[in-house]
C-alpha positions in Angstrom: 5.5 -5.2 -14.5 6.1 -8.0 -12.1 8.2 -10.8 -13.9 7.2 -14.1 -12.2 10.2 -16.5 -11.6 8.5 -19.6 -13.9 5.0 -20.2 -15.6 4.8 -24.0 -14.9 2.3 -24.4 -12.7 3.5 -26.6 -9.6 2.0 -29.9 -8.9 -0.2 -28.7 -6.6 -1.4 -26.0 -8.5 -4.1 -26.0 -10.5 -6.1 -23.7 -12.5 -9.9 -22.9 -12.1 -12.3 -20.3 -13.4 -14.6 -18.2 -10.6 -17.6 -16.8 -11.6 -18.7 -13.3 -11.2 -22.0 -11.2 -12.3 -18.6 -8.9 -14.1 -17.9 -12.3 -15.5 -15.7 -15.0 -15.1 -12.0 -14.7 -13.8 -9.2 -17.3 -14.3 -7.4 -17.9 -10.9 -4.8 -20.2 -10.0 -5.7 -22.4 -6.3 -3.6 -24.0 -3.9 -5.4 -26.2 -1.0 -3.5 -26.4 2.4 -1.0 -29.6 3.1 -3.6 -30.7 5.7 -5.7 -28.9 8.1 -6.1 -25.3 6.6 -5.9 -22.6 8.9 -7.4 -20.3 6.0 -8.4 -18.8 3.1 -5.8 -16.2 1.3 -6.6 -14.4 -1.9 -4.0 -12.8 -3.7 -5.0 -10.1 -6.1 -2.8 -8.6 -8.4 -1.3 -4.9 -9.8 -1.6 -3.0 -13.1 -0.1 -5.6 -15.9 0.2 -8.1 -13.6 -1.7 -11.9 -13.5 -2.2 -14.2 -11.2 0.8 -16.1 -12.0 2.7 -12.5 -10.1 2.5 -15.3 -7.4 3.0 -18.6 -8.9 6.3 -18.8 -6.4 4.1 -18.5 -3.3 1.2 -20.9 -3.7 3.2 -23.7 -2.9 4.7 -22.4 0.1 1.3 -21.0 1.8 -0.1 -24.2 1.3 2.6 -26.3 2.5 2.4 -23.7 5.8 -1.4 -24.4 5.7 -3.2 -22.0 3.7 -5.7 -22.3 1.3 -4.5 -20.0 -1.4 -6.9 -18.2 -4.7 -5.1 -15.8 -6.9 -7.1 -14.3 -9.9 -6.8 -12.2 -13.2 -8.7 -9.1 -12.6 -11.2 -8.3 -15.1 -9.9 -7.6 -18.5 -6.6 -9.0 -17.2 -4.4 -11.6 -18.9 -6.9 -15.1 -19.0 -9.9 -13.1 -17.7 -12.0 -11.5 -20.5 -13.7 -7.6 -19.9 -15.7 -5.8 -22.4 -14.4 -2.7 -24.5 -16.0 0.1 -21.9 -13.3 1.9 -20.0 -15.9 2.8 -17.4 -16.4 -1.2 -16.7 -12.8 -0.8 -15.1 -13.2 1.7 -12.0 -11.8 0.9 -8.8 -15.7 -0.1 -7.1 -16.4 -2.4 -10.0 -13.1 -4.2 -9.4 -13.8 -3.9 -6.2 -16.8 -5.6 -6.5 -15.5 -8.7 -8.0 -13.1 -9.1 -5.4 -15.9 -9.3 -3.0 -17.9 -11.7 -5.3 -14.6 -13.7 -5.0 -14.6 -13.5 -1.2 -18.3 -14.3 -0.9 -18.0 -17.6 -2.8 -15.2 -18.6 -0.7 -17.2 -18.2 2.2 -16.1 -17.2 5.5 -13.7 -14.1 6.9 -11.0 -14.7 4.2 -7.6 -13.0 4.1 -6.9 -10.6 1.1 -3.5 -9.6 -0.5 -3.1 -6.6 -2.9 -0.1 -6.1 -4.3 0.2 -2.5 -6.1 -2.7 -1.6 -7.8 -4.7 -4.6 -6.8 -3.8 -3.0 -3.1 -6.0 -0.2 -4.4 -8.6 -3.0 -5.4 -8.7 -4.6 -2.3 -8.8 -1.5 0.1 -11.9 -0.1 -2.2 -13.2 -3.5 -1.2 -12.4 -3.7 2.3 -13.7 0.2 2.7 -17.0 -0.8 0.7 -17.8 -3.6 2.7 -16.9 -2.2 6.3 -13.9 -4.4 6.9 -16.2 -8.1 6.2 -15.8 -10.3 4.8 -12.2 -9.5 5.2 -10.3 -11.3 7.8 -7.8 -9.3 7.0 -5.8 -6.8 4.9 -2.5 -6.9 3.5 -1.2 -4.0 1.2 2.0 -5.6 -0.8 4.0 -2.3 -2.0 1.1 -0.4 -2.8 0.2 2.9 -1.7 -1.7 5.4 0.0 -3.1 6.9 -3.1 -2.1 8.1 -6.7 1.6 6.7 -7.8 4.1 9.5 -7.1 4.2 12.0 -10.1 7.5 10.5 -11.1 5.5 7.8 -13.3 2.7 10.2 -14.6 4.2 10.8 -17.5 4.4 7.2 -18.6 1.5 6.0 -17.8 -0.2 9.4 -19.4 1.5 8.0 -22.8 0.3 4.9 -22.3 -3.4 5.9 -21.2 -3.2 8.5 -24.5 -2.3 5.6 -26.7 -4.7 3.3 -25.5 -6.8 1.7 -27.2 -5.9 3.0 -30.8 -2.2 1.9 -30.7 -2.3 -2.1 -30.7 -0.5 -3.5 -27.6 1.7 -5.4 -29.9 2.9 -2.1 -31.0 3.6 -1.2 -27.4 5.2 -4.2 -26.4 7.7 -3.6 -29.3 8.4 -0.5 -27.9 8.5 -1.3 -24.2 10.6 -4.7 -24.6 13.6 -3.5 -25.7 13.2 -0.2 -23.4 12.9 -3.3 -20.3 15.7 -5.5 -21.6 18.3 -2.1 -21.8 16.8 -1.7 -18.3 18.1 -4.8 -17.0 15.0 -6.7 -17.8 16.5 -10.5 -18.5 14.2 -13.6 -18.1 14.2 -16.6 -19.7 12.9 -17.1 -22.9 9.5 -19.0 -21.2 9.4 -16.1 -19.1 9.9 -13.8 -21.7 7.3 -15.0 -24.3 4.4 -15.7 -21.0 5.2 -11.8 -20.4 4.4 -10.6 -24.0 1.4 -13.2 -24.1 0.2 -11.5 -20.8 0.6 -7.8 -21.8 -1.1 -8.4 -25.2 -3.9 -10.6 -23.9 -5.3 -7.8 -21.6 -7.9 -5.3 -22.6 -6.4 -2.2 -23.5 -9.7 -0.4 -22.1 -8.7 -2.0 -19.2 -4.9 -1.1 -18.9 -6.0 3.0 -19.8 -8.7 3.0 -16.8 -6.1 1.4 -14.7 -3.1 4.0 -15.4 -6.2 6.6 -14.6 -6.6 5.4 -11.0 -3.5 4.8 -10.6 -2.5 8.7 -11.4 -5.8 10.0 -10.0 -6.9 8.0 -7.0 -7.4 9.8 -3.9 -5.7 9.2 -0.2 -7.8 7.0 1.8 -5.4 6.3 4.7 -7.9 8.0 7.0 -10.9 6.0 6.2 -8.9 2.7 6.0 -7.1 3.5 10.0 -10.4 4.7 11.1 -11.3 1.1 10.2 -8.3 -0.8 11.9 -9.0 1.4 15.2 -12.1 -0.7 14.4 -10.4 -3.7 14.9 -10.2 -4.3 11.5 -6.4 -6.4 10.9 -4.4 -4.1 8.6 -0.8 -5.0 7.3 2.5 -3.1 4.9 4.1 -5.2 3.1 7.3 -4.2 0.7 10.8 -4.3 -0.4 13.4 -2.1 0.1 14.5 -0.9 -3.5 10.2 -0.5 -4.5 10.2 2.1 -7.2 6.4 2.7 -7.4 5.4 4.3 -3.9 8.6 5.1 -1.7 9.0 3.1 1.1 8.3 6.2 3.2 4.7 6.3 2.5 3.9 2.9 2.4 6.0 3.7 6.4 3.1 6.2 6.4 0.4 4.1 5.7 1.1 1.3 8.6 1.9 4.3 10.9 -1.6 5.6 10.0 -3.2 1.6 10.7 -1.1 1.4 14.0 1.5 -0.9 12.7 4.6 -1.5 11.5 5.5 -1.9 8.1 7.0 -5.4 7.2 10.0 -5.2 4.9 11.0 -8.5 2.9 15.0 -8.3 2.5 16.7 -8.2 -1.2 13.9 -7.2 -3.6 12.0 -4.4 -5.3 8.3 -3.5 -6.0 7.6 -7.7 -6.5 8.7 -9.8 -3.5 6.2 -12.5 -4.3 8.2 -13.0 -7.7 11.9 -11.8 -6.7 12.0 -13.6 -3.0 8.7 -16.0 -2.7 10.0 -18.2 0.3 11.0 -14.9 2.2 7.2 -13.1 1.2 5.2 -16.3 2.3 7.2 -16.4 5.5 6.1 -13.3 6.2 2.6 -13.5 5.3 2.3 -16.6 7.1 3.8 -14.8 10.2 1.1 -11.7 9.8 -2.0 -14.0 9.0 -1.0 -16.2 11.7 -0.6 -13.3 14.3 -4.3 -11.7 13.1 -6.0 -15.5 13.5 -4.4 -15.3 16.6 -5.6 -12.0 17.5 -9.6 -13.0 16.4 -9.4 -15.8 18.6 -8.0 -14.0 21.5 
């Protein structure tokens, strides 16, 4: 669970609502300080919300991005219905491409964790466009490593009989002897979050998540393409080691880009560090288009 710094929106923050034939998703948007030099849509992992990058819209404006990050479906603000099946990777898929589509243009995506899953089903689905480019934010090459099967088995046998307020009870005090301290705003916008989402949602998530397949192959066939590809994560990520997400940008033809002093969340634990580094990578693949 990423744990976002604070949950007031910024000044130049504001929130919107994008429609979808899945339905409509809440999103958070931040418009460049000037002349924008692009679009960049943030899509976020397993329990996550848009607000997993509240700390970064401000500073990929003020370096002249145009900035969307969104609630998948059944996540936190954005409603899903009670079908499990509603929640597999191409329909999530699908609404991020609905996303990009009314944005208009080649438009820079951003998974982090399992919405890295979400936007490479995207970016393989549509060929690479309307993608201008890729970034995987400490997600993986496939299924999470076995060491978190067992957890997310418990969770996925649970779901949706056991009330999530049930599980939060359980899993706060399990985070907090953890090391898990926010601040109480923090705190209580996390339990809002975990208990708004769809629980069908959350148990067809921690399926993919155990059960989705390897696609490195497909996705470097597509940079050898051309297609802009980029590894993102920090050094202590516990979900996928940093040796395979090494694997993955090996696989792409790139190096991985490693943001200093934090875990699996570097949008939340070190924003200005993460949007200097996207800003570096999004600038170099503009770059690279043009040239």
């Amino acid at each position: 669970m990423s744990t976002p710094p604070f949950v007031d929106l910024p000044e130049s923050v504001r929130q919107v609502t994008l429609t979808t034939s899945g339905g409509p998703l809440a999103a958070l948007r931040a418009d460049a300080a000037g002349a924008t030099l692009g679009t960049v849509v943030l899509v976020p992992g397993f329990t996550g919300s848009k607000e997993d990058f509240i700390a970064v819209l401000e500073p990929l404006a003020a370096r002249g991005w145009d900035v969307l990050a969104y609630d998948q479906r059944g996540q936190h603000e954005s409603p899903g219905p009670a079908d499990e099946s509603a929640y597999s990777l191409p329909s999530l898929a699908a609404d991020l491409l609905e996303v990009l589509g009314a944005e208009g243009g080649a438009v820079h995506v951003v998974g982090h964790s399992f919405g890295g899953l979400v936007a490479r089903e995207a970016a393989l689905a549509a060929g690479g466009a309307p993608l201008a480019s890729l970034t995987l934010l400490c997600s993986g090459p496939g299924a999470i490593p076995a060491s978190h099967h067992e957890n997310l088995g418990s969770l996925r046998a649970a779901l949706p009989d056991v009330p999530l307020e049930t599980i939060w009870s359980v899993k706060e005090p399990a985070d907090r002897a953890a090391g898990w301290d926010p601040s109480p705003g923090v705190a209580e916008f996390c339990h809002r979050r975990f208990v708004s989402n769809s629980p069908w949602g959350i148990r067809a998530k921690a399926t993919i998540l155990c059960d989705t397949p390897d696609r490195t192959g497909e996705l470097a066939a597509l940079g050898a393409g051309g297609f802009p590809v980029a590894v993102v994560y920090g050094p202590g990520d516990d979900a996928w080691t940093p040796a395979e997400q090494d694997a993955v940008a090996r696989a792409v033809g790139t190096a991985a880009v490693v943001v200093p002093d934090c875990g699996h969340s570097p949008a939340a634990e070190q924003p200005e560090a993460t949007a200097e580094a996207l800003d570096t990578l999004l600038r170099g693949f503009a770059a690279r288009s043009l040239g």
